[in-house]
C-alpha positions in Angstrom: 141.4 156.2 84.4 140.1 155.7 88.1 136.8 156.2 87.2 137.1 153.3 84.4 138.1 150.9 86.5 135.6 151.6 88.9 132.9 151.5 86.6 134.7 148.5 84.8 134.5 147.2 88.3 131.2 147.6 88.9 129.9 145.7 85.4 131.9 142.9 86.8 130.2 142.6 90.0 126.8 143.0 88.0 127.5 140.3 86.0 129.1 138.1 88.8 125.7 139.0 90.7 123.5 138.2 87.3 125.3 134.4 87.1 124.4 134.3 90.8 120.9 135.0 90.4 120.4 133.1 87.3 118.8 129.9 89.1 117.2 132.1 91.8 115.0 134.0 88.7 114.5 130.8 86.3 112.7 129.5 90.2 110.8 132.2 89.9 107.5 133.3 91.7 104.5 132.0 90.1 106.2 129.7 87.4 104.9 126.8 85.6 106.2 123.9 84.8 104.4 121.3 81.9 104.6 118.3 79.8 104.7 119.3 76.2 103.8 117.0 73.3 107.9 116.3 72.9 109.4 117.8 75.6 109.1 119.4 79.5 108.0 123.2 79.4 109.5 125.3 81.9 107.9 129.1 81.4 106.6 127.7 78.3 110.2 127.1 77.5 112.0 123.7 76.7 113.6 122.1 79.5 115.8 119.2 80.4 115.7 117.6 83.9 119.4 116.9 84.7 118.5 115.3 87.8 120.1 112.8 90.6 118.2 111.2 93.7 119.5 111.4 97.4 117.5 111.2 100.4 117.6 113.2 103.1 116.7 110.5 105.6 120.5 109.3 104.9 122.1 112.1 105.2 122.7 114.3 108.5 120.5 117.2 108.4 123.8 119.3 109.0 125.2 118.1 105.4 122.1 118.7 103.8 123.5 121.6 102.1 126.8 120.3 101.5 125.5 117.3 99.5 123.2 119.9 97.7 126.5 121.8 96.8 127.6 118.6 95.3 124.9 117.2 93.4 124.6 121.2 91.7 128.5 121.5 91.1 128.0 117.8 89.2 126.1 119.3 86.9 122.4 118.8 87.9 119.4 121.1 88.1 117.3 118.9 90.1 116.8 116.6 92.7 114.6 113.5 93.1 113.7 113.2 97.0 111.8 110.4 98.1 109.6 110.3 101.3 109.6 107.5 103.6 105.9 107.3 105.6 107.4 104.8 108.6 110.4 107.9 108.9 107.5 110.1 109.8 104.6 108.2 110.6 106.2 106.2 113.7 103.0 105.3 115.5 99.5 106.3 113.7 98.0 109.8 113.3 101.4 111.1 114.9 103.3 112.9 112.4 106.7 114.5 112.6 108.6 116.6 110.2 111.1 117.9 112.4 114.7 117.4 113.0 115.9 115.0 110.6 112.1 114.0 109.0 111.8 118.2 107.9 111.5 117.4 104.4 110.0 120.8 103.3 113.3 122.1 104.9 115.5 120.1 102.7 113.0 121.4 99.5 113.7 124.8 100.7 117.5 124.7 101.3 117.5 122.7 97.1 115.6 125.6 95.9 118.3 127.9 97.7 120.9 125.9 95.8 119.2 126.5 92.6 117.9 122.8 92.3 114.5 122.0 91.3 113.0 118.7 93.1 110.6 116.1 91.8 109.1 114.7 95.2 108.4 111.2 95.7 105.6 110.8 98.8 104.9 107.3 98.2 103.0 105.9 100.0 105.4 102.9 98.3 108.7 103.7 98.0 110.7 100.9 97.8 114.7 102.0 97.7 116.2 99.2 100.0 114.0 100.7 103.0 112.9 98.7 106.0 109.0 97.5 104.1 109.4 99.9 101.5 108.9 102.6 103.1 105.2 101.6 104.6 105.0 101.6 108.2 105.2 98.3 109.9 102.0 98.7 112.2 100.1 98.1 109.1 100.7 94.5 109.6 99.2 94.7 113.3 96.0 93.9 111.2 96.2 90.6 109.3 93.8 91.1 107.1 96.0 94.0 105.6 96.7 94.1 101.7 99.1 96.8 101.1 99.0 98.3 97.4 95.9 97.2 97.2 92.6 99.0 97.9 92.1 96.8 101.2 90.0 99.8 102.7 92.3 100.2 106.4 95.0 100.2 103.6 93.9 103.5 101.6 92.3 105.2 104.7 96.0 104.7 106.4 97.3 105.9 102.6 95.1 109.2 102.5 95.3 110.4 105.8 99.2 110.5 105.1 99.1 111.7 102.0 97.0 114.5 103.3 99.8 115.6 105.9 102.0 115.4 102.8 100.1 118.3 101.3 100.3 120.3 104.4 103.9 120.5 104.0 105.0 120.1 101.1 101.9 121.3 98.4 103.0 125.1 99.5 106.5 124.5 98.0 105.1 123.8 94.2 107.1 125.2 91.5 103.0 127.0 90.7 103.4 128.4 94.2 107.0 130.0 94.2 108.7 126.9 95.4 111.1 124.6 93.4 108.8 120.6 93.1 108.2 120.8 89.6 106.5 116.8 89.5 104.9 114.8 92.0 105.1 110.9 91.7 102.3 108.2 91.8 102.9 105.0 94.2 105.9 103.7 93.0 107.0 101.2 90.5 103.5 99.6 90.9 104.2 97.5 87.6 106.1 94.9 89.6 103.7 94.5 92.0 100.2 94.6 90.5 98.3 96.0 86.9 95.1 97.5 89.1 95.1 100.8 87.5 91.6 102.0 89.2 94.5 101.8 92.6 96.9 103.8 91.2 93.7 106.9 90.2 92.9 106.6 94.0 96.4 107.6 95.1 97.1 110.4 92.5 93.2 111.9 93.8 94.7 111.7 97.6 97.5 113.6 96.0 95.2 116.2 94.6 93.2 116.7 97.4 96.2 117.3 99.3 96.7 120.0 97.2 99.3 119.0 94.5 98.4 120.2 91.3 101.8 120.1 89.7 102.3 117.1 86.8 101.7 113.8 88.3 104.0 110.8 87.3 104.6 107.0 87.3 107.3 105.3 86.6 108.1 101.5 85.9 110.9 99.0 84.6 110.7 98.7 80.2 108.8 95.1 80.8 106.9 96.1 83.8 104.9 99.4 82.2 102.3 98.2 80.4 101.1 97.1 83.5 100.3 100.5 85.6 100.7 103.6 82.5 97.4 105.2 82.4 96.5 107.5 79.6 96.1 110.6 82.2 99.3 109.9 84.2 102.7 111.2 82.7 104.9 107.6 82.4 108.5 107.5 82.8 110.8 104.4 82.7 113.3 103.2 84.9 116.5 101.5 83.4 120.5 100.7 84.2 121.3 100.5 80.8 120.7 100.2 77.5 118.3 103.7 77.2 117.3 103.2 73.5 115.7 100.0 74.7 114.3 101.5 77.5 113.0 104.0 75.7 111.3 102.3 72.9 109.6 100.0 75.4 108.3 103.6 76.9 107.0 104.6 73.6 105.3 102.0 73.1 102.8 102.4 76.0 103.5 106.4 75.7 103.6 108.1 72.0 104.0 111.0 72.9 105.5 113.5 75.5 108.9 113.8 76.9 111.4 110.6 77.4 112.4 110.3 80.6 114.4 108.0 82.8 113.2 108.1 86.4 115.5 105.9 87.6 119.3 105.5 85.9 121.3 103.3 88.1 125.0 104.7 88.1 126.2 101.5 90.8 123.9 98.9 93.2 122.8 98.8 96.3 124.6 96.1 98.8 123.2 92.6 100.6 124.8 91.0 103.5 127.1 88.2 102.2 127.3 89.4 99.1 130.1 91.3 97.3 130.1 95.5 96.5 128.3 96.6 93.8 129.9 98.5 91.7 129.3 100.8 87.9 131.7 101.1 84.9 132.1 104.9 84.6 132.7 104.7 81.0 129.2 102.8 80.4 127.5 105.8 82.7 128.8 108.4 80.5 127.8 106.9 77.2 124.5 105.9 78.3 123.6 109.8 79.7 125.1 111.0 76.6 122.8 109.2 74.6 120.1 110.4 76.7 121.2 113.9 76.6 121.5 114.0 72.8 118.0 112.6 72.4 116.9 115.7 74.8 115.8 112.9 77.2 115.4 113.7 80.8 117.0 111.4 83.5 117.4 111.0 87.3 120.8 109.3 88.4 119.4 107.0 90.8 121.6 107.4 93.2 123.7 110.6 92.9 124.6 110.7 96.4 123.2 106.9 98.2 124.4 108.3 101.6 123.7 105.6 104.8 120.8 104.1 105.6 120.8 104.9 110.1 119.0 103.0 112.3 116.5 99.8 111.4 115.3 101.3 108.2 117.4 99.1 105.7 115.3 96.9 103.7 115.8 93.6 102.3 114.6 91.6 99.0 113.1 88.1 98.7 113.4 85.6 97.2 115.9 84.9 98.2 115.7 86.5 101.5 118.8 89.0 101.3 119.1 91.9 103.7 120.4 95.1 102.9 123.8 96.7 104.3 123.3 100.1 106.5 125.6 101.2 103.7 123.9 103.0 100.9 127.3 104.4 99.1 126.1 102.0 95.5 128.8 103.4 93.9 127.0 106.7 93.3 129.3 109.6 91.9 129.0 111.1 95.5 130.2 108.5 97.8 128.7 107.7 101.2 131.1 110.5 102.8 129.5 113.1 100.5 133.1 113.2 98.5 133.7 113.5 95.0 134.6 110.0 92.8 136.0 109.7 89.7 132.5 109.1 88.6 131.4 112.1 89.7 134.0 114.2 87.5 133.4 112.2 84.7 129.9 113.1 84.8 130.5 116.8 85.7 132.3 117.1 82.6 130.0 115.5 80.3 127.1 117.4 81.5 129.3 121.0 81.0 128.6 120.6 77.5 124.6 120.5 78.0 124.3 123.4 80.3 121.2 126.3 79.7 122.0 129.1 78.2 123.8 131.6 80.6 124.0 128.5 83.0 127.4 128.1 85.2 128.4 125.1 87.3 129.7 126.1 90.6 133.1 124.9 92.0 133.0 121.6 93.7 132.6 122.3 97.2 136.1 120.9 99.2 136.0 117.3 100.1 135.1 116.3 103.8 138.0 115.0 105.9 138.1 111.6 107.8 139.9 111.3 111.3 141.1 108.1 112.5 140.5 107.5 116.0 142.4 105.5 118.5 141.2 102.2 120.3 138.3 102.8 122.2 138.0 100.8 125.7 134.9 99.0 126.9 133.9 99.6 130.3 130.8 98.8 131.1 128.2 95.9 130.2 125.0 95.2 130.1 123.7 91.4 129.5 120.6 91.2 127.7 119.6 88.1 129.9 120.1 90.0 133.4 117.7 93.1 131.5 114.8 90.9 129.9 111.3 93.0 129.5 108.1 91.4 131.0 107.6 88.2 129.1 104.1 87.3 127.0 102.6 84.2 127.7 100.6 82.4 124.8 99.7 79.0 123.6 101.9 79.7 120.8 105.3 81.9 119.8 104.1 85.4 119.2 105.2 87.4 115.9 106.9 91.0 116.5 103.8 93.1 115.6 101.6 91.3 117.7 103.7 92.1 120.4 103.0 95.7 119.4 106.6 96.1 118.5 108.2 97.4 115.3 112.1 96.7 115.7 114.9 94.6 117.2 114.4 91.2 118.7 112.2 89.0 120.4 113.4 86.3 123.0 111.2 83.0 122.8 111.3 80.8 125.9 109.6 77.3 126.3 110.4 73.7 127.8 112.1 71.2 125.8 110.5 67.7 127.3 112.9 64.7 128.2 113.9 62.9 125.7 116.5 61.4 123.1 118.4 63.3 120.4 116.2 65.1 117.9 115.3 67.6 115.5 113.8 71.0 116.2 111.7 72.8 113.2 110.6 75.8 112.5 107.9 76.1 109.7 109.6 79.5 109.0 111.8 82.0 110.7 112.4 85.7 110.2 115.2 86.4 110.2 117.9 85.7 112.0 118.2 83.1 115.2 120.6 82.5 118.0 119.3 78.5 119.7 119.8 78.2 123.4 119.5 74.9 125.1 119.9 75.1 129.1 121.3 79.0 128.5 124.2 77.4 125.7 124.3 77.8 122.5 123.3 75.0 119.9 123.4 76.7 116.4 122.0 79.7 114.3 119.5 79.9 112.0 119.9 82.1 109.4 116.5 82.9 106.7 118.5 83.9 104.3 120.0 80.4 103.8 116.3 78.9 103.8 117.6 75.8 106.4 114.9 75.9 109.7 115.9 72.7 111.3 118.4 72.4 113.8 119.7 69.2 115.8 119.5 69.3 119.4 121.0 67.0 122.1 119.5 64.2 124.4 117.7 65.6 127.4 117.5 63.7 130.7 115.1 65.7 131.9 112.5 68.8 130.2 115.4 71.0 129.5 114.7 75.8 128.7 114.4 76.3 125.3 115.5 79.9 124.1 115.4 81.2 120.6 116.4 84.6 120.3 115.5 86.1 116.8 116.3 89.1 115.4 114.8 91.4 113.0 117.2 92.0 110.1 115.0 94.2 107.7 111.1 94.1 105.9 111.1 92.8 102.4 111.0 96.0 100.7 110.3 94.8 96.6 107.8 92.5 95.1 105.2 90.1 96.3 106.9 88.9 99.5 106.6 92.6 101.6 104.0 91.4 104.5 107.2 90.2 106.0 105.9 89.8 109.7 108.8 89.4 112.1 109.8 86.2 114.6 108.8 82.4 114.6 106.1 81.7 111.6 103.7 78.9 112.9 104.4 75.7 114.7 107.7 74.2 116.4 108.3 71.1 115.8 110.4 68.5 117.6 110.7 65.2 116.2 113.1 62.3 117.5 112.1 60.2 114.4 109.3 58.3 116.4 107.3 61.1 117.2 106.9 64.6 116.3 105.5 67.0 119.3 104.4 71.1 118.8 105.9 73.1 121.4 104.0 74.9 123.3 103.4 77.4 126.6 105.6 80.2 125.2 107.2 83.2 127.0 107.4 86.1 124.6 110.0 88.9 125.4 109.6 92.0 123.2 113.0 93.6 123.1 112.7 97.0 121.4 115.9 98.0 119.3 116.3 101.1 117.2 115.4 104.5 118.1 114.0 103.1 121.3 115.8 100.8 123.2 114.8 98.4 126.3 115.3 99.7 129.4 119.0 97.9 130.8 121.3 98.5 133.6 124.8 98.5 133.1 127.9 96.4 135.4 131.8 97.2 134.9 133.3 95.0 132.7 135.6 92.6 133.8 137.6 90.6 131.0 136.5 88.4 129.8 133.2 89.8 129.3 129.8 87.4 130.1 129.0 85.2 127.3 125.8 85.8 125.3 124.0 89.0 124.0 124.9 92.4 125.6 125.1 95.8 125.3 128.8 97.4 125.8 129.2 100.8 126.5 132.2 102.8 126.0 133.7 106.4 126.5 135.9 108.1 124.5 137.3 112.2 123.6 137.7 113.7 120.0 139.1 117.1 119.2 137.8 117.0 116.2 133.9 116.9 114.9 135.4 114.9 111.8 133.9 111.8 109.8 135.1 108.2 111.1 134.8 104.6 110.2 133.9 102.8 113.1 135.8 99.0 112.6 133.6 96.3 113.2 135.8 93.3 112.1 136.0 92.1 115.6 132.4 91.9 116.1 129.4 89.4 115.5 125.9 91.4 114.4 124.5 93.9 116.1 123.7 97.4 115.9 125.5 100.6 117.4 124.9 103.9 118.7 126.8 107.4 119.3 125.3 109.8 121.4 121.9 108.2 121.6 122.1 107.7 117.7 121.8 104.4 116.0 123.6 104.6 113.6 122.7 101.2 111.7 123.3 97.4 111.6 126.5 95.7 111.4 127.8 92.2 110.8 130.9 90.8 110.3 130.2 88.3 106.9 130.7 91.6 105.4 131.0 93.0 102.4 130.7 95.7 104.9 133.0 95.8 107.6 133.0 99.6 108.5 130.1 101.8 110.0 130.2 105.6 108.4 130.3 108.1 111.8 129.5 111.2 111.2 131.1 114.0 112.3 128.5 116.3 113.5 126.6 113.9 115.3 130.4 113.5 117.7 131.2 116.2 120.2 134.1 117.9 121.3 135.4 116.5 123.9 133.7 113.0 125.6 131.5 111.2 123.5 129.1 107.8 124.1 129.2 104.6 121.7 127.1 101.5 123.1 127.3 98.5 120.8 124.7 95.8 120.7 126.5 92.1 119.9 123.3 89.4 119.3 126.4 86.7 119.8 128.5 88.3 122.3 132.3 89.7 122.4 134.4 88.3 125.5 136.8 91.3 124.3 135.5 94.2 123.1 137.4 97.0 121.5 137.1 99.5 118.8 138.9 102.0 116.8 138.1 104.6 114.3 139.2 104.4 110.4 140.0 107.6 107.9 138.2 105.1 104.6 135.5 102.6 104.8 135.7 98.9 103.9 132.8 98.4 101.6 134.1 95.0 100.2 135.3 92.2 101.7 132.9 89.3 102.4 134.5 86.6 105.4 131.6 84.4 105.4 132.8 81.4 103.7 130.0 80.0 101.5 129.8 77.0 99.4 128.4 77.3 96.0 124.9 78.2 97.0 122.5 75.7 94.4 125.3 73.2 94.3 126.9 70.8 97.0 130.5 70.2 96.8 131.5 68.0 94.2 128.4 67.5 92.7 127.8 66.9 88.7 125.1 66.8 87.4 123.8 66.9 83.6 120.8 65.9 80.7 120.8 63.7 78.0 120.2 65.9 75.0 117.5 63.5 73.5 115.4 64.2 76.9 115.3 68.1 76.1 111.6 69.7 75.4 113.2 72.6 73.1 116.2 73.2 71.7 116.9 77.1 70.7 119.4 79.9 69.5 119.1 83.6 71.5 120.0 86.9 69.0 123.1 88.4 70.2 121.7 91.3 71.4 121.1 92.6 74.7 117.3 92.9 74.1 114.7 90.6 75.7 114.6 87.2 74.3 111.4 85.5 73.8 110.8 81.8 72.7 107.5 79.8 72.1 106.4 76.6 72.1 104.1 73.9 72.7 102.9 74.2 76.0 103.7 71.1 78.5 102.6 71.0 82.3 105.8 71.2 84.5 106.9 72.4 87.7 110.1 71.8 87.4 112.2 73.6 84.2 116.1 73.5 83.6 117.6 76.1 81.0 120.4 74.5 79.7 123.4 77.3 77.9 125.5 75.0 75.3 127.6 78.1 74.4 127.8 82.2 73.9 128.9 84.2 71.3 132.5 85.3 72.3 133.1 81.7 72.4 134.1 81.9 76.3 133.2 79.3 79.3 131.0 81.9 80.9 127.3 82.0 80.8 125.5 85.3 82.2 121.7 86.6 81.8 119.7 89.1 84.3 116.4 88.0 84.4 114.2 84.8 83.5 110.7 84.9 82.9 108.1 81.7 82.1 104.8 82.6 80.2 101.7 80.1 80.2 100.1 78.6 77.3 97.8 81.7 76.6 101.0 84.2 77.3 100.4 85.6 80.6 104.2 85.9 82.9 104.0 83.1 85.5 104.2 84.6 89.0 107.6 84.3 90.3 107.2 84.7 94.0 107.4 81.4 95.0 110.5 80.0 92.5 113.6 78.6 94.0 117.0 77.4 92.5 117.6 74.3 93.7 120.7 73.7 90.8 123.0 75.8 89.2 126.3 74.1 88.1 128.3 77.2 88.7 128.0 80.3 90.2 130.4 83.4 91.1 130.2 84.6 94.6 133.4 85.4 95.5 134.6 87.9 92.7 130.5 88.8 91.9 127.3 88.5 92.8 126.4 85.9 90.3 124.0 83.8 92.3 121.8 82.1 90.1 118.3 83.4 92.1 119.4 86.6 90.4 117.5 85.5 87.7 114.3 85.9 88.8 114.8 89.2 91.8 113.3 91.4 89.3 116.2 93.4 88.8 118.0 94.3 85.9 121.3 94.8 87.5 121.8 91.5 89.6 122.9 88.4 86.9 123.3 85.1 87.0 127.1 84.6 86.6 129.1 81.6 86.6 132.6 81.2 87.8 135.2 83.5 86.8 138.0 84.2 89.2 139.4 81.7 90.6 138.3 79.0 87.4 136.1 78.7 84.8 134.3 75.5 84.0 133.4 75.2 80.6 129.3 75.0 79.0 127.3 74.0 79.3 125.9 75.5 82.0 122.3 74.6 83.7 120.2 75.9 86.1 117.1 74.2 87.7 114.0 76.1 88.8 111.1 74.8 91.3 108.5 77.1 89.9 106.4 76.1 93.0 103.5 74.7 91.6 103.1 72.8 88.5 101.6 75.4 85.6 101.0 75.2 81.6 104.3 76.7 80.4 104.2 78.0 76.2 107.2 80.3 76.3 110.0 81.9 77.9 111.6 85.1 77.9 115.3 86.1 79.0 117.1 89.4 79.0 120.7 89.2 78.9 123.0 90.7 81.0 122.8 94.9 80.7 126.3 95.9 81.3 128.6 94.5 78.9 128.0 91.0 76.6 130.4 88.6 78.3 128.3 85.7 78.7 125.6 86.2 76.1 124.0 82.9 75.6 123.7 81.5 72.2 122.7 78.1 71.9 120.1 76.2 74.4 118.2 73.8 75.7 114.8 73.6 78.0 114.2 70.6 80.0 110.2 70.8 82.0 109.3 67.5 84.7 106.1 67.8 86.6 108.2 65.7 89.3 111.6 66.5 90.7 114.9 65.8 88.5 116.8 62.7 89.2 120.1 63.3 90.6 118.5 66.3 92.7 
């Protein structure tokens, strides 16, 4: 009987051992991976990518593993990793993949977990990162064209790419490693249609040594401009797959579906409220997928936090992105489980491989409050000022040979009487200084560059203090050069004078820091931008929630780490600390306020605050009170949308206008709200009218209190972000109208609209287009 159980013993522990090894022998030495005619081949075998994107640049290199654990005990068998070139390319030909930037370390540590990864080098990237991803010296040269083949452009691109190869071709799936694909560009449909571009990035790829399947990927609308017949096309989507997919087939008939991008949540703008994703809608919609054997890649299954300068922004609008990456993504920013997450998990249990086991789900990571934190030491930023710049003119960022953080203007302001002071264009964000006190703010995203100043008996410092708030990272607007844009004006409604004779101050914020010398604080603490430094002892190396309510905008730092930006319109209030980056025992935070803090003080949260927006904004295309509508007589065309969820197209005879107004009379559910995701114009002979330079300059309702449902929304080029109008707190009734400055007068023959993705509520029905070459009366 002993001699049963021990050999009844030992076929256990074979078999435990077996389950163990089963994703260590399908990653096995020499295996191929290929695109079949209907489906991926893995060993010549059928295979389904069950995959979710995280990026190791937001996470801690000490949680790599942990957030590994999680996205394999969800149910995945692969992850998407993207590459960011300005995370290892800080200054050119000087390369690091250590520390933090060691992505063949985190390829190594996935194929360890038994994950697969399909790597995404770029060199465009895009995913809400400081200038997608490209690094910003490129704009030193002003002749530079990125995702073009502007030749500094591609030679910057290939040389890259090359160092890519060095690291990361030796961990092909062909080479006994776990990257089974290896992406083109990025989403270069929204950008351009120069397909000759994207064949000169995949051969950098190949002579970096890649020969693995190369890929592109693109939104349904956007891929008929960048699918090339020898490139493997995938689609990206946040709903509505069967669409997504037939708009795939039609540019691909044949070969595997996939979804390279699924969006689960939304990423997060300053100002504006927290994303958030219907769990229900994400399991029905990878169902689907799953029971048309259609491959997908949860975009994101863990977001993580985006540390230091390298969150992005979109334009138009100017929005910048919160340090926060959490987008609602089954694994929150923490790395913890969500109801999501389970709900996923135990959907994709049904779809496993055969012999294939989900682990358990690792335990979830503890959060520590920590008490208030006292301020001891300052350090003004006007008593620490670099060497100034002289020129004729202000001076941008980069060609002050500078990549982050501010720059300090300083000129004379002549005698004279009251007056207005105008920028031709700001980026981003600016604290006004007349005689060392401050006059006003200017803010880019909020498109007002004037600001009044004072009578001056006598020629008066002028200091504008702007601060870099994030590079356009999506569409047309990314050369996104940082400071004051061309000429400042001052006009006293006589004359108008260009300032000039400017001191340029470069003041380097990030991962290098100007040079400042601290003084004990005294309460109240100096007026104007400072750094404050504090001490303070854990026990503990557990997570925290640093709370920022009580400060302006800035950035912060703990233990020589920046962790990211803060500012207090929110929705973000809280900045994720991670554990492993405190110590046991004394630990260093230094916060940098642009506007000051007369009394600084801190404390540490167990749970974030991802949602709650303080900046109080008036309806954003419509001034208080304002009413404003058409006669129906005056309307061009007059037309009824399908309820459907599909794009929407209308033609008609073509009329010259700048100016267009899409009137919504009603929707199908016979409710007072009108909602749609995206609005494009076509010309006379069907080509899309370039939206880069469109602004809203009406909408007669908007929600931006209970949603995001700015009306700019319509033309951001993202699926997810609508045009929504009021719901919470009332609900005026249709019609509803929004008026579009299409920036230069073009022959308009159609439109096209796709409805909101995520449920119908809103669907227009009936409408009306109204076109003027001139402005709108009553506007």
């Amino acid at each position: 009987m002993r001699a049963f159980r021990r050999f009844s013993c030992c076929l256990t522990l074979a078999f435990v051992l077996l389950v163990a090894q089963y994703d260590a022998t399908a990653q096995q030495s020499h295996a191929t991976f290929s695109i079949g005619d209907s489906s991926f081949l893995l060993n010549d075998r059928p295979f389904v990518i069950r995959c979710g994107e995280m990026h190791y640049t937001r996470v801690p290199r000490e949680y790599w593993r942990h957030r590994l654990k999680m996205a394999k005990a969800m149910g995945l068998n692969t992850v998407c990793a993207y590459l960011f070139w300005n995370f290892t390319e800080r200054e050119p030909g000087k390369f690091n993949w250590s520390g933090q930037a060691d992505a063949a370390e985190f390829c190594r540590m996935a194929q360890q977990e038994g994950l697969y990864v399909i790597l995404r080098p770029g060199p465009y990237s895009c995913a809400e990162w400081e200038f997608g991803g490209f690094p910003w010296w490129l704009l030193k040269d002003k002749s530079m064209s990125v995702r073009t083949q502007h030749p500094q452009y591609l030679e910057a691109c290939r040389r890259y790419l090359l160092e890519v190869g060095k690291q990361l071709a030796p961990l092909q799936i062909s080479q006994g490693g776990n990257i089974l694909m290896v992406q083109v560009e990025n989403e270069y449909g929204s950008f351009g249609s120069d397909r000759e571009y994207i064949g000169r990035i995949r051969d950098y790829l190949k002579e970096a040594g890649f020969t693995v399947p190369f890929f592109t990927c693109d939104g349904p609308v956007q891929l008929k401009n960048d699918v090339r017949p020898d490139i493997f096309a995938a689609v990206n989507f946040g709903g509505n797959p069967e669409s997504g997919f037939k708009a795939l087939r039609a540019v691909q008939a044949k070969g595997p579906l996939m979804c390279a991008e699924y969006y689960p949540g939304w990423f997060d703008s300053w100002g504006r409220p927290h994303h958030t994703g219907a769990s229900q809608r994400v399991i029905d919609e990878l169902k689907w997928m799953l029971d048309h054997n259609a491959s997908f890649s949860i975009y994101m299954a863990h977001g993580g936090t985006t540390f230091g300068t390298f969150s992005g922004a979109n334009a138009p609008p100017y929005l910048p992105q919160t340090s926060s990456y959490d987008y609602d993504a089954p694994i929150n920013e923490a790395g913890n489980a969500t109801p999501k997450f389970y709900a996923i998990r135990e959907l994709l249990q049904q779809y496993l491989q055969p012999g294939e086991t989900l682990p358990d789900v690792p335990m979830a990571t503890e959060a520590q409050p920590l008490p208030a934190i006292q301020f001891t030491e300052v350090a003004s930023l006007w008593k620490n000022l670099p060497a100034a710049v002289t020129a004729d003119t202000a001076l941008l960022m980069e060609d002050l040979n500078q990549g982050y953080g501010a720059v300090l203007y300083e000129t004379l302001l002549p005698a004279g009487s009251a007056a207005t002071l105008q920028f031709a264009d700001l980026h981003d964000y600016a604290v006004v200084l007349i005689n060392k006190k401050q006059v006003g703010t200017i803010d880019r995203r909020k498109g007002n560059f004037t600001l009044s100043v004072p009578a001056r008996a006598k020629a008066t410092l002028l200091q504008v203090l702007v601060e870099a708030t994030g590079r356009v990272n999506y569409g047309h607007l990314m050369h996104d050069r940082k400071g004051i844009h061309g000429p400042v004006i001052l006009d006293d409604g006589k004359t108008r004078k260009e300032l000039r004779q400017w001191k340029n101050y470069p003041i380097a914020l990030g991962d290098k820091n100007i040079p400042v010398t601290y003084e004990p604080l005294s309460a109240p603490a100096p007026a104007g931008a400072a750094f404050y430094k504090a001490r303070f002892r854990v026990t503990a190396q557990k997570d925290t929630y640093l709370d920022l309510r009580k400060w302006n905008k800035g950035l912060v730092w703990i233990n020589g780490i920046c962790l990211g930006r803060y500012w207090n319109i929110g929705p973000t209030q809280t900045m994720y600390l991670p554990g492993c980056w405190l110590k046991n025992g004394e630990n260093e935070i230094i916060i940098f306020d642009l506007l000051g803090n007369s009394r600084p003080g801190l404390k540490g949260l167990d749970q974030p605050i991802l949602d709650s927006v303080t900046e109080k904004r008036a309806e954003a295309h419509k001034k208080s009170s304002q009413k404003w509508s058409f006669s129906a007589s005056k309307a061009y065309y007059s037309g009824r949308f399908e309820d459907s969820k599909e794009w929407q197209t209308a033609s008609f005879n073509p009329v010259a206008a700048r100016y267009v107004c899409l009137e919504a009379l009603n929707e199908f559910k016979n409710q007072p709200y009108t909602s749609a995701a995206e609005l494009q114009l076509l010309t006379h002979d069907g080509k899309e009218i370039p939206r880069n330079a469109w602004k809203v300059l009406y909408a007669d309702s908007e929600e931006l209190d209970g949603d995001d449902g700015n009306a700019a929304n319509l033309f951001d080029l993202q699926f997810t972000s609508i045009w929504h109008t009021e719901w919470q707190d009332h609900s005026p009734k249709h019609p509803h109208q929004v008026v579009i400055d299409l920036g230069r007068s073009y022959k308009i023959g159609g439109l096209k609209l796709l409805p909101r993705q995520d449920n119908p509520n809103g669907r227009i029905k009936d409408y009306r287009l109204y076109f003027s070459a001139t402005p709108f009366r009553g506007l």
